[in-house]
BALUMBA-843772 format. One record per residue (C-alpha): residue number from 1; x, y, z; residue in one letter. Coordinates in Angstrom, 2 decimals, decimal comma, always signed. Each point is the difference from the previous one (the first is absolute). Layout:
residues N
R   pos      east     north        up   code
R   NUM         X         Y         Z      a
...
//
This chain:
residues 214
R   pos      east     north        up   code
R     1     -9,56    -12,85    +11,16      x
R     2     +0,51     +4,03     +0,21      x
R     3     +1,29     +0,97     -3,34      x
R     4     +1,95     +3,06     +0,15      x
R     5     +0,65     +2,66     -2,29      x
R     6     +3,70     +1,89     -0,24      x
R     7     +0,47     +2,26     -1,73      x
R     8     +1,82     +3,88     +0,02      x
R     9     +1,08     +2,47     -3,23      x
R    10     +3,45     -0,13     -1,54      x
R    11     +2,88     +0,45     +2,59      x
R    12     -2,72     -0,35     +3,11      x
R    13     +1,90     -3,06     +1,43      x
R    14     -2,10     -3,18     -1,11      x
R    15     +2,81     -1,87     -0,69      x
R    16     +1,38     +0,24     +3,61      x
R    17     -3,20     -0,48     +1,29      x
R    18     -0,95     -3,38     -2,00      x
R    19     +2,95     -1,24     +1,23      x
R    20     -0,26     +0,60     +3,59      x
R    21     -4,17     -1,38     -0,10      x
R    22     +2,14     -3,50     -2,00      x
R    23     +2,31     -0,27     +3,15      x
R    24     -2,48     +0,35     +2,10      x
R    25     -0,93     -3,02     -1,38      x
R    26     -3,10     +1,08     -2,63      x
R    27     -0,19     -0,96     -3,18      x
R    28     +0,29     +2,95     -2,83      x
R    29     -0,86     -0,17     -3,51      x
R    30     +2,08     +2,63     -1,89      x
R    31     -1,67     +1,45     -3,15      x
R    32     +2,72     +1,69     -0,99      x
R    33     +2,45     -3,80     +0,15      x
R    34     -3,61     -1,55     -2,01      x
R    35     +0,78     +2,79     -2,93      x
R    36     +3,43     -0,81     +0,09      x
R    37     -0,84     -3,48     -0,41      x
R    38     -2,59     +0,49     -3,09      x
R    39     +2,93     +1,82     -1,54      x
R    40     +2,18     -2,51     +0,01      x
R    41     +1,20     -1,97     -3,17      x
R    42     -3,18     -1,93     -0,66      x
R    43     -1,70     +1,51     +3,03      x
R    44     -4,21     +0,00     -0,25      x
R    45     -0,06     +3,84     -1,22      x
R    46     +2,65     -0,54     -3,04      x
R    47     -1,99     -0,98     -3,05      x
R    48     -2,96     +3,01     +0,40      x
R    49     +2,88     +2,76     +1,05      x
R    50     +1,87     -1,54     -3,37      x
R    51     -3,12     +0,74     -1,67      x
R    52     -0,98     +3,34     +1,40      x
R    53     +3,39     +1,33     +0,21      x
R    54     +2,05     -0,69     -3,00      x
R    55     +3,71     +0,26     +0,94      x
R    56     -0,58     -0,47     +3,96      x
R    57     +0,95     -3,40     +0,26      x
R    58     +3,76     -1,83     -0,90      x
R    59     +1,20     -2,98     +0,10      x
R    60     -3,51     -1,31     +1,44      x
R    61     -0,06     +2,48     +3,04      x
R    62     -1,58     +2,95     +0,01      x
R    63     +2,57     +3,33     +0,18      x
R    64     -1,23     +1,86     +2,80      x
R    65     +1,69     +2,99     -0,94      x
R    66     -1,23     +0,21     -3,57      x
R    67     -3,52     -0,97     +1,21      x
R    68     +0,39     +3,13     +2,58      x
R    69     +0,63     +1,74     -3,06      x
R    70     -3,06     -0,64     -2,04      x
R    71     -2,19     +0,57     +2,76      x
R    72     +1,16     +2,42     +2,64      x
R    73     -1,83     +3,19     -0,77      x
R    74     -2,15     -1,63     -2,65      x
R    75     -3,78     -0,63     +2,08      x
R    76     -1,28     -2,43     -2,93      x
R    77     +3,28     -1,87     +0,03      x
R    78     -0,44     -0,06     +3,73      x
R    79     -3,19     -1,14     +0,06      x
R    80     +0,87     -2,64     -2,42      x
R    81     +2,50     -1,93     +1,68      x
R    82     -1,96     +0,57     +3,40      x
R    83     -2,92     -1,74     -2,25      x
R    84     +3,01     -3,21     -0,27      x
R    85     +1,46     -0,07     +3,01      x
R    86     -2,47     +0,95     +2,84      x
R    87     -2,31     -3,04     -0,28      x
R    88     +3,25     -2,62     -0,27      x
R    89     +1,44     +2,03     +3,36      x
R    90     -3,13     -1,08     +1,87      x
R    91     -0,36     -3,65     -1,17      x
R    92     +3,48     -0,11     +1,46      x
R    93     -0,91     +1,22     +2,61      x
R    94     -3,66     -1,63     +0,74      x
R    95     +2,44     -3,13     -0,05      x
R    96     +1,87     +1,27     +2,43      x
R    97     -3,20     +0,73     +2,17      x
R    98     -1,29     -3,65     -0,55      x
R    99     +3,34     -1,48     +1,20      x
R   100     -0,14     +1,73     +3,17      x
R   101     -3,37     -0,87     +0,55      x
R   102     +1,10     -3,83     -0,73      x
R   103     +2,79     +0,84     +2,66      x
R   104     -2,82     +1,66     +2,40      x
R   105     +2,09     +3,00     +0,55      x
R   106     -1,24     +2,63     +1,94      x
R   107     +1,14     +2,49     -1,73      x
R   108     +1,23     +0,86     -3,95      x
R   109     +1,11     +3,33     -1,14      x
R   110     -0,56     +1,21     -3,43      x
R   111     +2,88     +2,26     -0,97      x
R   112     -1,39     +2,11     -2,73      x
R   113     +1,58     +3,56     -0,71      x
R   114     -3,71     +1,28     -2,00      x
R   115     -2,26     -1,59     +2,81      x
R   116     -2,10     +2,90     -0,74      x
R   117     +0,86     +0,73     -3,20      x
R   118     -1,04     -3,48     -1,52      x
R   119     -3,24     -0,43     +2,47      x
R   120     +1,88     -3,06     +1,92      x
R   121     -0,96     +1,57     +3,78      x
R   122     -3,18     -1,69     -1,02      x
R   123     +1,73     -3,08     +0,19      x
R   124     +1,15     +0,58     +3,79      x
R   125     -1,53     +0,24     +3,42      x
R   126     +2,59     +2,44     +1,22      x
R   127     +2,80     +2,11     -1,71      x
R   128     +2,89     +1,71     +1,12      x
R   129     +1,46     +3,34     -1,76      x
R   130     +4,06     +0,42     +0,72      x
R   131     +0,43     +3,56     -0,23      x
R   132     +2,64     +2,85     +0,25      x
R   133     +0,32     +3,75     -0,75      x
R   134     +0,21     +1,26     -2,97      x
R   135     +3,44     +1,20     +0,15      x
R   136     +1,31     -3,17     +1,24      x
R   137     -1,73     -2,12     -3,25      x
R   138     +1,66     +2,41     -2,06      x
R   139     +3,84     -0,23     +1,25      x
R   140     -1,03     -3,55     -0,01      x
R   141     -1,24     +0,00     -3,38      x
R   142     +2,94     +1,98     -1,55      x
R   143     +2,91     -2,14     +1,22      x
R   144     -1,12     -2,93     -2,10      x
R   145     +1,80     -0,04     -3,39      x
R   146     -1,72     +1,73     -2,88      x
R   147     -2,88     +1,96     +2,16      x
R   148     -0,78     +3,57     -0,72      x
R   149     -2,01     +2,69     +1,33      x
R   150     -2,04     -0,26     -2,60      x
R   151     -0,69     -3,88     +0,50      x
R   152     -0,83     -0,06     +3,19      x
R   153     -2,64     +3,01     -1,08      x
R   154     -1,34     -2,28     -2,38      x
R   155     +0,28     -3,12     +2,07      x
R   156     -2,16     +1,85     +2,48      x
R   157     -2,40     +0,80     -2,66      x
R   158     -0,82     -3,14     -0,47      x
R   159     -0,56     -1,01     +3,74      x
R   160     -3,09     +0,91     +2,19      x
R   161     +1,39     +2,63     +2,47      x
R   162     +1,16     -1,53     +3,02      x
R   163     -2,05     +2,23     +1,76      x
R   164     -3,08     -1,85     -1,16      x
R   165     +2,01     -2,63     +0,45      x
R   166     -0,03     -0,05     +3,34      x
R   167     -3,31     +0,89     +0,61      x
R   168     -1,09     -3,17     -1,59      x
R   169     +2,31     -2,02     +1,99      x
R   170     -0,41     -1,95     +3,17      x
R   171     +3,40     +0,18     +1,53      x
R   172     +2,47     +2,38     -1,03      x
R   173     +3,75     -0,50     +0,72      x
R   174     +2,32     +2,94     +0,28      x
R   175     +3,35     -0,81     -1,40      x
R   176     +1,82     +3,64     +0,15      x
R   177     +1,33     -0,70     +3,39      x
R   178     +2,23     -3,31     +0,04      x
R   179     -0,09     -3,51     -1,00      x
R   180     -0,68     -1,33     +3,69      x
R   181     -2,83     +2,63     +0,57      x
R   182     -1,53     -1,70     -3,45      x
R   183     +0,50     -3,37     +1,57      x
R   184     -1,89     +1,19     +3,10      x
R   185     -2,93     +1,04     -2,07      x
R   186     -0,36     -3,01     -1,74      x
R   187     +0,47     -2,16     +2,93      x
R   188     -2,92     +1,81     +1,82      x
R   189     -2,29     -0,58     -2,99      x
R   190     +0,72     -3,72     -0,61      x
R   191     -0,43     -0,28     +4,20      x
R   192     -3,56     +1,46     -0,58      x
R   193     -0,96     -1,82     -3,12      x
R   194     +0,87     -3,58     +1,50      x
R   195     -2,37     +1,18     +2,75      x
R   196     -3,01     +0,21     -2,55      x
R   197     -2,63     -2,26     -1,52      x
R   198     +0,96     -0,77     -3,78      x
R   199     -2,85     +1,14     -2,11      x
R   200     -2,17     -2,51     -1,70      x
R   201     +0,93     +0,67     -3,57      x
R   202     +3,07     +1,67     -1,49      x
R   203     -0,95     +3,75     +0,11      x
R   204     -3,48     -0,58     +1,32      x
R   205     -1,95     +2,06     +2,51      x
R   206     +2,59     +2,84     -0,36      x
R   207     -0,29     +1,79     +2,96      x
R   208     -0,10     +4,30     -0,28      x
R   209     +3,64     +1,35     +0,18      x
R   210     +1,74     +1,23     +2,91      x
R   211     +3,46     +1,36     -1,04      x
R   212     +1,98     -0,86     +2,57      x
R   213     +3,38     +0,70     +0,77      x
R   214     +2,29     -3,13     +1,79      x
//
């Protein structure tokens, strides 16, 4: 089985482009839906944020908003609930892996926003990087409700470039143009990925990157 790696910075277009590799007919474990799932009232990530965030979780779920709060521009908060949530986002999604291998799937796509970030390319034998202009993440950015200037700044902070980005990426898909020119660029990768040998090993015998565009 080829496990692949998705990811992109905020506003890249990862969302469209999970959903496009699902009707294609992968399978797609979101991190970002696992989280969502940890947080909910008695989800796995509950009792230790309760404990290391006083006042972040209600009624038995935590309050994303108040736990954005405490830790957005706070590094040791940060690094705190990273500490709690990372390793419970990839036992979720190990799971995932081992019930596609049960299904002999081909294929399985890792959706992870901080691939990079969080050392989970390790965990893949290829990755693809959506990517767009600048500009264009930034008028993408600032339409959503409650975005600044400044957050996005700070956001970005956070984030490994996306220049380095894609350097350390396999494919890279190019999602400034349209939504059926992203769909072409994914289809050519999955094409060229069904055409190759799975990899003994999940992230074993990493071959040296070529960045390649689809």
């Amino acid at each position: 089985m080829i496990v692949i790696g998705l990811t992109g910075s905020i506003a890249m277009g990862k969302t469209t482009a999970a959903a496009m590799l699902r009707r294609m007919g992968l399978s797609v474990h979101d991190a970002d839906a696992a989280v969502h799932r940890l947080f909910h009232r008695n989800g796995a990530a509950v009792a230790a944020i309760a404990e290391a965030f006083p006042g972040a979780v209600r009624d038995g779920a935590v309050d994303r908003s108040e736990l954005g709060r405490l830790v957005f521009g706070a590094p040791a908060a940060l690094r705190r609930l990273e500490a709690i949530v990372h390793p419970l986002v990839r036992a979720d999604s190990d799971a995932f892996l081992r019930r596609c291998g049960r299904r002999r799937a081909a294929m399985a796509v890792l959706d992870i926003p901080l691939l990079f970030e969080v050392g989970r390319d390790r965990d893949c034998d290829v990755t693809i990087l959506v990517s767009a202009p600048a500009f264009l993440q930034a008028q993408r950015v600032l339409r959503r409700p409650g975005m600044t200037v400044r957050r996005l700044a700070e956001i970005r902070a956070q984030q490994i470039p996306d220049h380095e980005k894609r350097r350390r990426s396999d494919f890279v898909v190019r999602t400034g143009l349209s939504r059926r020119e992203t769909l072409r660029q994914l289809t050519h990768i999955v094409r060229l990925l069904r055409r190759r040998r799975p990899r003994c090993g999940r992230g074993g015998a990493r071959r040296k990157r070529r960045n390649r565009y689809a």
